[in-house]
C-alpha positions in Angstrom: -61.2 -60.2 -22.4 -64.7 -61.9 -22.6 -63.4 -65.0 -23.6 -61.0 -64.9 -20.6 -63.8 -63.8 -17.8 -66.7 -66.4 -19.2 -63.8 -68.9 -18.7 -63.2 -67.7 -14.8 -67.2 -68.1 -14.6 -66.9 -71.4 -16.2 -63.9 -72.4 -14.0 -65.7 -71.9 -10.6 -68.6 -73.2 -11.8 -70.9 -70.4 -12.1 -71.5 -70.4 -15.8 -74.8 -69.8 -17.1 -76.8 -69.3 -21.2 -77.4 -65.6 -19.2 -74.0 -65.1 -19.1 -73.0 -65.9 -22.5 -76.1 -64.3 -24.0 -75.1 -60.6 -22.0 -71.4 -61.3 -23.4 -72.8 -61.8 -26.8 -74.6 -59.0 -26.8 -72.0 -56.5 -25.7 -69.7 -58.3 -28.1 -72.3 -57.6 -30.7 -72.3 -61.2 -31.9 -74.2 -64.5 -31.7 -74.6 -66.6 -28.9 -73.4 -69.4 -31.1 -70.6 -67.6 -31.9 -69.3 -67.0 -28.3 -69.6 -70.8 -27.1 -67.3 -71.3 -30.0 -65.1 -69.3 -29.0 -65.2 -70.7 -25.3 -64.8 -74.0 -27.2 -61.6 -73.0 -28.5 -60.1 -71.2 -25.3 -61.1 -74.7 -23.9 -59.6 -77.0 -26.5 -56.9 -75.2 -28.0 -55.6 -72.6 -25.3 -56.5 -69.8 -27.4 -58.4 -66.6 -26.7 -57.6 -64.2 -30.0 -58.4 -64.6 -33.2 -56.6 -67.7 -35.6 -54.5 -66.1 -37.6 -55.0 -66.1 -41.4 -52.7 -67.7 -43.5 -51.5 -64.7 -45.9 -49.0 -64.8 -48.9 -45.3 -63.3 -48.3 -43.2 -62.5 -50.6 -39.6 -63.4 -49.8 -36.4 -61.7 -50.6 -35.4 -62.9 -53.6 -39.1 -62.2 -54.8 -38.2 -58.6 -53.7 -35.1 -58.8 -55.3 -36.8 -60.4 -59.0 -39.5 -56.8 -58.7 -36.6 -54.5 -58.3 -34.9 -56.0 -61.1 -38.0 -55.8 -63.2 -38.2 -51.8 -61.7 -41.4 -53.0 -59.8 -43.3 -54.5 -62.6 -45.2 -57.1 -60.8 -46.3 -58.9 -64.4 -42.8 -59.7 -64.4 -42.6 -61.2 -60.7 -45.5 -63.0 -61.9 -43.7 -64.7 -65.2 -40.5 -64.9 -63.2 -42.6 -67.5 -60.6 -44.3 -69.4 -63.5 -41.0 -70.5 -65.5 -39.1 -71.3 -62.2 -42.5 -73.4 -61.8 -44.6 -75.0 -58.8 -47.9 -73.1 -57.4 -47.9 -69.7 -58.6 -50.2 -67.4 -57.1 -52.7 -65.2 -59.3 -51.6 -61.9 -60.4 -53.9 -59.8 -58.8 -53.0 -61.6 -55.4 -49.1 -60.6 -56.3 -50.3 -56.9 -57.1 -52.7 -57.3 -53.5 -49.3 -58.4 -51.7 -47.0 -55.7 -53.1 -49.7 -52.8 -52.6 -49.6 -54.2 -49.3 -46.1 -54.3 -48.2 -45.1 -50.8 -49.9 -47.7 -49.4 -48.1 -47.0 -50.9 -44.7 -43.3 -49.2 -45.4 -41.3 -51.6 -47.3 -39.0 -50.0 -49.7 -38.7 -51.0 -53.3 -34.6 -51.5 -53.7 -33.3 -49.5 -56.9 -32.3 -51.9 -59.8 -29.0 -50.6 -59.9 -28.2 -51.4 -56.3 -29.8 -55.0 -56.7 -28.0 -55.9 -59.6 -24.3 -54.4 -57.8 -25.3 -56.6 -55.0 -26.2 -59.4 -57.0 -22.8 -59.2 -58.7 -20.9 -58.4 -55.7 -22.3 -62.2 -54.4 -21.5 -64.4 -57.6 -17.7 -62.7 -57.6 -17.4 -63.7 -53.9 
């Protein structure tokens, strides 16, 4: 919302330090900070936040923890024999923690494998 008024003030014309030193202050950053962020709005067309890149762990990840009854040690020697850039443990135990808590749902082992088999018969 600041970002978006400073650039109306900007727009017309009318933009002044005053006016990015009161938004910084009700913002409760630096001044610095707020001309990068009209930088930004200016260059790239955004006014929120980058996103962070964050890991995900896909389905078949899900699929390898259920197997292993949610031991994520397991997950985490299941990535390194299939091979390429594993990520560290605790980062794997930082993700799971994560999702489960956000309301993803652990599948039973039972059900994976019966699924699992169900596919290859197919």
């Amino acid at each position: 919302m600041l970002v978006a008024r400073l650039l109306e003030l900007d727009a017309a014309g009318a933009l002044t330090t005053a006016h990015v030193r009161a938004g910084a202050q009700v913002g409760g950053v630096n001044v610095r900070t707020v001309w990068r962020w009209l930088d930004a709005a200016r260059t790239e067309g955004r006014m929120e936040r980058r996103p962070r890149a964050r890991l995900e762990l896909s389905d078949q990840m899900w699929e390898v923890l259920a197997q292993a009854g949610g031991n994520v040690a397991a997950l985490h020697r299941h990535l390194k024999a299939a091979g390429g850039e594993v990520p560290s443990l605790a980062s794997l135990h930082r993700v799971v923690r994560r999702d489960l808590e956000a309301g993803r749902v652990l599948p039973d082992r039972a059900v994976v494998r019966r699924e699992r088999d169900e596919q290859q018969t197919r």
